[in-house]
N, C-alpha and C positions, 0 to 999 in steps of 0.2 A: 670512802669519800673524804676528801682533804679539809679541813677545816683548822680555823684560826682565828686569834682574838684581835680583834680591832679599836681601839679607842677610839670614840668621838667625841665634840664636846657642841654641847644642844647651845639654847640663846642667840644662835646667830642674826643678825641682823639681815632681814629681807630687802631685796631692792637690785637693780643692777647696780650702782658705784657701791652697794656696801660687798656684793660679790666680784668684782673687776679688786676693792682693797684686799680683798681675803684671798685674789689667785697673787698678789702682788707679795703677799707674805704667806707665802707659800702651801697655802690651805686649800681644798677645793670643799665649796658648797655642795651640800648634797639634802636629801630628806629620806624619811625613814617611816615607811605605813603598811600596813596590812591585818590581815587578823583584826579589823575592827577596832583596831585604835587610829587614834588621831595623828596627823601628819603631824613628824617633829622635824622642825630645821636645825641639819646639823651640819659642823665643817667638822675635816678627816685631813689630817696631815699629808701632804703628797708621798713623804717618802713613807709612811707606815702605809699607804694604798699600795705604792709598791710593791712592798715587800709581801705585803699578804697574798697579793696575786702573782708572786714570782713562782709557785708552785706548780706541779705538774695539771691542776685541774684549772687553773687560770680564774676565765672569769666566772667557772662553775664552782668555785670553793666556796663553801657554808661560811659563814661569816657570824662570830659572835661576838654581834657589836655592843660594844659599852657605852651604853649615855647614861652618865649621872648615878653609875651605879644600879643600873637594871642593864641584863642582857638581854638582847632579842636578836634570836638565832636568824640571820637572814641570809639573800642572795640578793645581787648587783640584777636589777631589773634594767635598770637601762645607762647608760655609759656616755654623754656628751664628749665630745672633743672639741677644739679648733677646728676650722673646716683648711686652712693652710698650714699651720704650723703641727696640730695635730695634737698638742696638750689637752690631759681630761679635763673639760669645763666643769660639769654638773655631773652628779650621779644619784642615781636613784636607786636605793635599799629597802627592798620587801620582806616584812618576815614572813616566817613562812611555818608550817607545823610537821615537825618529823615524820608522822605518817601522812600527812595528804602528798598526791600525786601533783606535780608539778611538770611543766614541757619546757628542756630548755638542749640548748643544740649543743651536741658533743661533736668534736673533732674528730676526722678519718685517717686512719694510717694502713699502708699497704703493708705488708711485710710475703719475702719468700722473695726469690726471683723464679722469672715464668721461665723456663730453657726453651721448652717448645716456641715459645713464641718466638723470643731472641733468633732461633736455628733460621723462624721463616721470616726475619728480617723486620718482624712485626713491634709494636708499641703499645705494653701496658696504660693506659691512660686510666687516669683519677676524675671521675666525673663530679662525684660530690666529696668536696674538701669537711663535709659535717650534714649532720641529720637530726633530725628535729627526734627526741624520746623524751616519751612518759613513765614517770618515776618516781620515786620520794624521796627529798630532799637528800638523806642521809645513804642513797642505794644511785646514787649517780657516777656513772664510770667516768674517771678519767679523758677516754678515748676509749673508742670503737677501731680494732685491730679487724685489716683482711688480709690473708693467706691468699697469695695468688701464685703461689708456686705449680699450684696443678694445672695453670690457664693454658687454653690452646688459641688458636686464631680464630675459632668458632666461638669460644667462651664469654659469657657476660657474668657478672654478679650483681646482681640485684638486691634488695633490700629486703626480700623475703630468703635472700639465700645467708645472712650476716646472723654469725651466732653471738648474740645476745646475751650478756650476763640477768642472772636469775632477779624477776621483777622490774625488767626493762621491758618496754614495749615501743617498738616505733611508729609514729604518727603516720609517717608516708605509706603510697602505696607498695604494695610487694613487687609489681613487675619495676616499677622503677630503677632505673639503670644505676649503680655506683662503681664500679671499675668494668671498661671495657677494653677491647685489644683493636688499635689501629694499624693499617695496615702502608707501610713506606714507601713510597714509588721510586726505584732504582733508575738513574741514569743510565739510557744505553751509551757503550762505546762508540756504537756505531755513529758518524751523523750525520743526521736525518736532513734527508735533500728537500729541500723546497718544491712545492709545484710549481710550473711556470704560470707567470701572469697571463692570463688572456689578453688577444690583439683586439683592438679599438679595432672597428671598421673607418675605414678611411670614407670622410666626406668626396661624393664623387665633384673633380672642379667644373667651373662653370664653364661652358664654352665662352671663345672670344666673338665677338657680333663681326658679322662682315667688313669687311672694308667699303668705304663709302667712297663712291664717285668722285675723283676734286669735282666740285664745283666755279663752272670759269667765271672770271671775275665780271663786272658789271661795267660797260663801257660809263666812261663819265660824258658831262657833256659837252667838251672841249675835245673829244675824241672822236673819229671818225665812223662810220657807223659798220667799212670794210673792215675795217681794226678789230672790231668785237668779231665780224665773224671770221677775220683769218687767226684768230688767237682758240675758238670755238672748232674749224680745220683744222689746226695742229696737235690737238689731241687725238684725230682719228692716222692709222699707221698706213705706213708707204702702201704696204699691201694693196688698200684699197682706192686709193687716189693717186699714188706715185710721187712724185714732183708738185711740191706746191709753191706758188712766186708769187709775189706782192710788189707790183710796179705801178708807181704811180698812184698808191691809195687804191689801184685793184689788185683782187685775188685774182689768181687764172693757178687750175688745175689743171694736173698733165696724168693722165689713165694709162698705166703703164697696159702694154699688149692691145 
């Protein structure tokens, strides 16, 4: 396990504007408890946080922080950022004791290529990027390495199948899934015809209503009363009355045969 020494320097001044001056001069706030001692407020230089986490164990390096002249072996319990810009606001340092067990998540790395899988077009996929294990401070791996050269398109690895270095143990369940093999859906050449839309039935149309009778007009009363009915005879056809004549304000009909 990676470890490294950190300078801090205690008396910090509590408060948000006296932590807003300390990210301003390039300090981040942090506090330091566990093991039954009393929280100490301390600021840690940004670029010495840096660099102590630039190591392969990151933010699982043992830390032995220096305040005032006492070390106390710790680990980064919790890590605030900016929620946009992303710089560490606050951090929080736990000591911790060399032999007690402690759970903190290590990082996953696949290693090997699958051939079988690649041959059936298929995709290694990484389900969990890190796993929760218990451990003692001093016996925590780096990273958690899987072999997945042997995987077929049937294969899963699970968390009971991950070889563990000596005095690891992992929290999770054992069927739990961490590399499984997805499978790529190929374009066909061919392409694929449409079905045709379905016909609407046609609204059947309404019939048109009969033709109406004209209705003959209404003699006025400056009109003569043969008038209305020779206008009322000229609607009915030769056929039936022949020759019709209006002499004199009378009608007289002529019957053909």
């Amino acid at each position: 396990m990676s470890e490294t020494v950190l300078n801090a320097t205690s008396g910090r001044a509590t408060g948000s504007a006296n932590a807003r001056r300390d990210r301003r001069e390039d300090s981040i706030p942090a506090v330091v408890y566990g093991l039954g001692m009393e929280p100490i407020s301390i600021s840690v230089a940004r670029r010495d946080l840096r660099q102590a986490l630039s190591g392969s164990a990151g933010m699982n390096t043992i830390l032995d922080l220096s305040v005032d002249g006492c070390v106390y072996p710790s680990i980064i319990k919790e890590m605030q950022r900016h929620p946009v810009r992303r710089p560490v606001h606050h951090d929080d340092y736990i000591q911790n004791n060399p032999d007690e067990q402690i759970i903190v998540s290590v990082p996953v790395r696949m290693e090997g290529h699958a051939k079988a899988v690649s041959d059936e077009g298929g995709l290694v996929d990484l389900n969990r990027t890190e796993i929760e294990i218990s451990t003692t401070p001093r016996t925590i791996p780096d990273e958690i390495v899987v072999d997945v050269s042997e995987m077929d398109m049937d294969s899963t690895i699970t968390i009971g199948d991950l070889e563990l270095p000596s005095g690891v143990t992992a929290t999770g369940e054992d069927e739990w899934a961490v590399v499984t093999v997805l499978t790529m859906r190929t374009r066909s050449s061919t392409p694929r015809k449409r079905p045709p839309k379905p016909l609407r039935p046609k609204a059947p149309r309404a019939k048109a209503p009969p033709p109406r009778a004209p209705t003959p007009p209404t003699p006025t009363a400056s009109e003569p009363p043969n008038a209305a009915r020779f206008v009322a005879l000229s609607a009915l056809t030769q056929a039936d009355f022949g020759r019709i004549e209006a002499r004199d304000g009378v009608v007289r009909t002529h019957r053909q045969g």
